[in-house]
N, C-alpha and C positions, 0 to 999 in steps of 0.2 A: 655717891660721888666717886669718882674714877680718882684714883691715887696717882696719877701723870696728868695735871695739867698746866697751863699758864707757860710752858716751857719750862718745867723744874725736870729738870732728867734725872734717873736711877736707872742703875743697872739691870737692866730685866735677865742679862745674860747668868747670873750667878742663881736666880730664879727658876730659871729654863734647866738650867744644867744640873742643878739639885733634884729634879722633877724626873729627866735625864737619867738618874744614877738610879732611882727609887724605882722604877718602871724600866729600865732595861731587860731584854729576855732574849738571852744568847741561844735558844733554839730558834725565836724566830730570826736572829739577826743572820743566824746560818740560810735559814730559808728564803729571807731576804734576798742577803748576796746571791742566791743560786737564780734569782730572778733577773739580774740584772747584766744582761748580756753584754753592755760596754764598759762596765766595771767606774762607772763614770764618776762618785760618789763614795764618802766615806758615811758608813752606817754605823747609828746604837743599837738600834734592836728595841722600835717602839713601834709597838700594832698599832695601825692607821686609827682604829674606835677610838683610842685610848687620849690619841695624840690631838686628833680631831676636837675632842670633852674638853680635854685641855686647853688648847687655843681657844674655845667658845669662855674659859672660865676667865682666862687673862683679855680678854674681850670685853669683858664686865667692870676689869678694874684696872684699864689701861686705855688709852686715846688710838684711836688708829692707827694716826702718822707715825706716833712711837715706838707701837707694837713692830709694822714692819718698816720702818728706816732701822731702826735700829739693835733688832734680832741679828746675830751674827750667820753666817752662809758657809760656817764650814763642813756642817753633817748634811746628808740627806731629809732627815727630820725637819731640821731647823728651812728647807727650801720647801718641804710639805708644808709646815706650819706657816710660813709667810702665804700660799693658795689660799690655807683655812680664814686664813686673816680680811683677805679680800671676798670672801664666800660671804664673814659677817656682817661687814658693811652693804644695808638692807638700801642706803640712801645717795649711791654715788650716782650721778647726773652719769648721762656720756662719755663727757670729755675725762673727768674724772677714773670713769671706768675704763674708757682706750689707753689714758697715760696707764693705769696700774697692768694691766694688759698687756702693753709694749714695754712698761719695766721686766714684769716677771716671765713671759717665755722665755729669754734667753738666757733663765737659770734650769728651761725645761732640757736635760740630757737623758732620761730617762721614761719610760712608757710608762710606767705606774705612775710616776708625778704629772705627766700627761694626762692620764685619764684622768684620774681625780680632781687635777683643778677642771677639766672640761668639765666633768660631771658637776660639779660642787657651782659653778658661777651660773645661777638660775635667774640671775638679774641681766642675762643675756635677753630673755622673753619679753623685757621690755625695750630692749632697743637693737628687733631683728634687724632691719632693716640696717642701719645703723654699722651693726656689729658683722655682717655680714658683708659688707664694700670692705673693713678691715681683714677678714679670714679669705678673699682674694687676693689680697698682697703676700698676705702670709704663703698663698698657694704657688705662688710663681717663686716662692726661696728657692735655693738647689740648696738648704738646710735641715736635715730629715725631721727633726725635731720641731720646727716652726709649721713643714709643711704637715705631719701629723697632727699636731695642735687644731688644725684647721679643718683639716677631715674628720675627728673625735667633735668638734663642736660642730659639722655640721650635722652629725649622726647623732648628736642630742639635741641638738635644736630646729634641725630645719628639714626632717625629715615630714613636712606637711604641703598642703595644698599648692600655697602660695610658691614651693620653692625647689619640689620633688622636680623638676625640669630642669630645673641651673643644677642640682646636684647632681641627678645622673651624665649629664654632660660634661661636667667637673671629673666624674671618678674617669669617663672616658676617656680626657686627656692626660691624666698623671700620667709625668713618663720616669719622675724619679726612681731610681731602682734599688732606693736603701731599704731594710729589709723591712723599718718599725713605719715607715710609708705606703708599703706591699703589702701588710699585714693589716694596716688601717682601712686605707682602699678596698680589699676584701670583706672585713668586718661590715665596713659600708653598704658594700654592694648586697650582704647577707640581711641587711635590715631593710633598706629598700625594697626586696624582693619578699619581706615580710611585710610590709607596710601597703607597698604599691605593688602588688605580683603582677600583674597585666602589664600596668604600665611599665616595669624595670624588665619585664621577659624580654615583651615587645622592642626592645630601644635596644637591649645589647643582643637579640637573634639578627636584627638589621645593622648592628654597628659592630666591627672589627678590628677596629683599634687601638680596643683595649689590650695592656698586657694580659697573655694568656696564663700563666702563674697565679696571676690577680683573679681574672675573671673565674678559674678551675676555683680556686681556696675560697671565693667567697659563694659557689655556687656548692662546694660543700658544706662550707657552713650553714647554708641555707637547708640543705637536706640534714642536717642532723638537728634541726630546729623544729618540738614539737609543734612548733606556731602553721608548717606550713605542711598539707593534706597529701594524703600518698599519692594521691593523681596528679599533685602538683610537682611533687618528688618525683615523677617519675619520667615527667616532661623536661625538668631541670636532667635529668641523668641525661637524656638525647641532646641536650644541647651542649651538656659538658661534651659530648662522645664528638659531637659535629666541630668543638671548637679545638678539640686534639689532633682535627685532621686538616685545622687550616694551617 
């Protein structure tokens, strides 16, 4: 039985924070900050495994609502471990998982907390369809952080049959120019051209308006991917060369 229910509240914050103190590690909290280029974020110095184990374990003896209402938002940790929170809840309907969804991006200021909650919400594969008219809204922000959000989930989730066409037309129209947007969009273009090489060639050697920064960084990426064959690398090098000269 879970120690938070009926509405009897406790402190989880003095729990957290003691957990905190025992597991802090000031080399990684140096390597940390050196990651995080908008300085967005006050850090302890808790590697993500660690934190991740953690959340799964107050998971077990705490109510969901409790856990994240009531987790405080003033470290970096503490906004990872609310992700972790909605990762374990294996049973949220839709609606349930849109609200949690539209609560926590706008505590996303940072790329790693980005990726990780994209990577970590697998309960997206039951409501593609669904979850994807949401990461359209998110794509017309002029917010860098909502519109990465959106291009990290579709690069784990919808890079397949059904959707490889709405995506590669998507990366074609970003026109935002924040840098953790640029860096997404490329990332993207780099997996599509792993996944669908024909079809992602074909679509951007006939389409040009994409940004060229974007198109170059993910078309390197893509060559330093042992996934894709030196005759493919080598066809990608000619089109980078043709797209330098438009």
């Amino acid at each position: 039985m879970k120690k938070y229910t009926n509405g009897v509240k406790m402190d989880i914050n003095k729990e957290i924070n003691s957990f905190f103190d025992k597991h802090k590690d000031s080399k990684y909290l140096k390597f940390s900050n050196s990651l995080d280029k908008y300085n967005n974020y006050n850090r302890i110095g808790i590697r993500v495994p660690i934190l991740r184990e953690y959340t799964k374990e107050l998971c077990k003896k705490y109510s969901f609502d409790y856990l994240y209402k009531n987790i405080n938002e003033d470290y970096y940790e503490q906004i990872m471990m609310k992700g972790f929170i909605i990762h374990n809840n294996k049973k949220l309907d839709y609606e349930e998982l849109s609200s949690y969804i539209k609560d926590y991006v706008p505590k996303i200021k940072d790329w790693s907390i980005c990726d990780t909650f994209c990577a970590g919400l697998k309960i997206t594969r039951k409501y593609l369809k669904e979850t994807f008219k949401l990461l359209k809204k998110y794509l017309k922000s002029k917010k860098e952080f909502e519109v990465r959000f959106a291009l990290v989930m579709l690069l784990n989730y919808y890079l397949i049959d059904d959707y490889i066409d709405e995506v590669l037309s998507i990366i074609n129209n970003i026109k935002l120019e924040d840098y953790y947007v640029k860096m997404a969009s490329s990332w993207l273009i780099s997996f599509c051209l792993i996944k669908y090489y024909d079809k992602t060639y074909n679509f951007f050697k006939n389409n040009n308006s994409i940004d060229s920064w974007v198109f170059n960084k993910g078309i390197q990426k893509s060559i330093e991917s042992y996934r894709i064959s030196k005759e493919k690398k080598e066809e990608l090098k000619e089109l980078k060369k043709k797209n330098d000269l438009i």
